[in-house]
C-alpha positions in Angstrom: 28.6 56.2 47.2 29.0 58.3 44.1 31.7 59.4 41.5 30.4 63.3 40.2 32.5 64.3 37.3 32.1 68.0 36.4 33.2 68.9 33.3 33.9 73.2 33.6 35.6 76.3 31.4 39.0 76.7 33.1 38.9 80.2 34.4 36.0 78.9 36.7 38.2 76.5 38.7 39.2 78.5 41.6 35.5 79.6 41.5 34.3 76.2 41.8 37.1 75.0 44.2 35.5 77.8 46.8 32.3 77.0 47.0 33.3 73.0 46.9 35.3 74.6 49.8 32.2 76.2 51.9 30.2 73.0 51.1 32.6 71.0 52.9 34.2 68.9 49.8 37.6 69.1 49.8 38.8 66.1 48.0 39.1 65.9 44.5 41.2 65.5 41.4 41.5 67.8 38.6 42.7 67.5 35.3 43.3 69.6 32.1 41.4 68.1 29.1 39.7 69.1 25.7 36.0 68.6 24.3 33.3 69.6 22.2 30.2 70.0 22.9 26.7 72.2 21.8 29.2 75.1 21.7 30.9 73.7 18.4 34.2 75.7 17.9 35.9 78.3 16.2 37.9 80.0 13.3 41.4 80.3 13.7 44.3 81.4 11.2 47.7 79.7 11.6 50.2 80.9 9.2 47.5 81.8 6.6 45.0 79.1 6.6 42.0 79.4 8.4 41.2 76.2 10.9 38.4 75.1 12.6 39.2 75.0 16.0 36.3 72.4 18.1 37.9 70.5 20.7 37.9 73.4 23.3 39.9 73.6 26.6 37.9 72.1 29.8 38.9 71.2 33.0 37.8 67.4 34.7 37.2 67.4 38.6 36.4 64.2 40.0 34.6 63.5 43.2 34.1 60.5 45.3 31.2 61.0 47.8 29.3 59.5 50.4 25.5 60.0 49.3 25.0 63.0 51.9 27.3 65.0 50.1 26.5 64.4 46.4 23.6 67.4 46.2 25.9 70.0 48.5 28.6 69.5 46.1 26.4 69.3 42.7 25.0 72.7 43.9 28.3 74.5 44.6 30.0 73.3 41.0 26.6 75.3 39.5 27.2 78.2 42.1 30.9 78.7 40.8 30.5 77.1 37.1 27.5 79.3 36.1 27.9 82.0 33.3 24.7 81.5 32.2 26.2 81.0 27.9 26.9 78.1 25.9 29.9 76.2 27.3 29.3 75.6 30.9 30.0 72.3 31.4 27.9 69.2 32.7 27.9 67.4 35.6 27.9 63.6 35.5 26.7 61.1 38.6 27.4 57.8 38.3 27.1 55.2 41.4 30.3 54.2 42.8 30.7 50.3 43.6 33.7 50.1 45.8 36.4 52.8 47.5 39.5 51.7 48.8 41.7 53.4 51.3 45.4 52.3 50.2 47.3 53.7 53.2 44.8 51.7 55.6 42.9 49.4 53.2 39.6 50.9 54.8 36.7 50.4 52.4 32.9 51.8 51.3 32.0 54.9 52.8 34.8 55.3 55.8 37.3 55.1 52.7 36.2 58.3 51.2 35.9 60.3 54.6 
């Protein structure tokens, strides 16, 4: 079992929550979040003064997957994340030790269906 967390620009989501779709993976959480990266930021004038704008709008999707499904979905985040510039987003895998099932307290792999 693994946790993916996908870290993409915001105007990809729907993009990325299709081809999840057509690669079977339909559970996941999303969140709104900001972050720097190799992008750095950008200039922005508020009321005269110029700021430096670098923690830059993302969205978070997590994933919990049985191992058969962890290079499906890692290829359709890439299929509906790429631009091809600066800004992206990363994909992170990290091994998942436990998944529980509260409705039905089923565990491991039947937990995350």
């Amino acid at each position: 079992m693994k946790l993916l967390t996908a870290f993409i620009q915001p105007e990809k989501l729907n993009d990325v929550k299709r081809a999840l779709f057509a690669a079977e993976v339909r559970k996941m959480s999303v969140t709104n979040c900001l972050g720097c990266g190799q992008q750095g930021g950008f200039p922005e004038h508020y009321r005269g003064q110029e700021l430096e704008v670098n923690l830059i709008k993302k969205v978070r999707i997590e994933i919990a997957l049985n191992n058969d499904f962890v290079q499906p979905a890692i290829d359709a985040i890439i299929i509906g994340a790429k631009t091809g510039n600066i800004g992206d987003g990363k994909i992170l895998i990290s091994n998942l030790d436990e998944c529980i099932r509260i409705r039905t307290e089923e565990s491991g792999n039947e937990a995350i269906g």
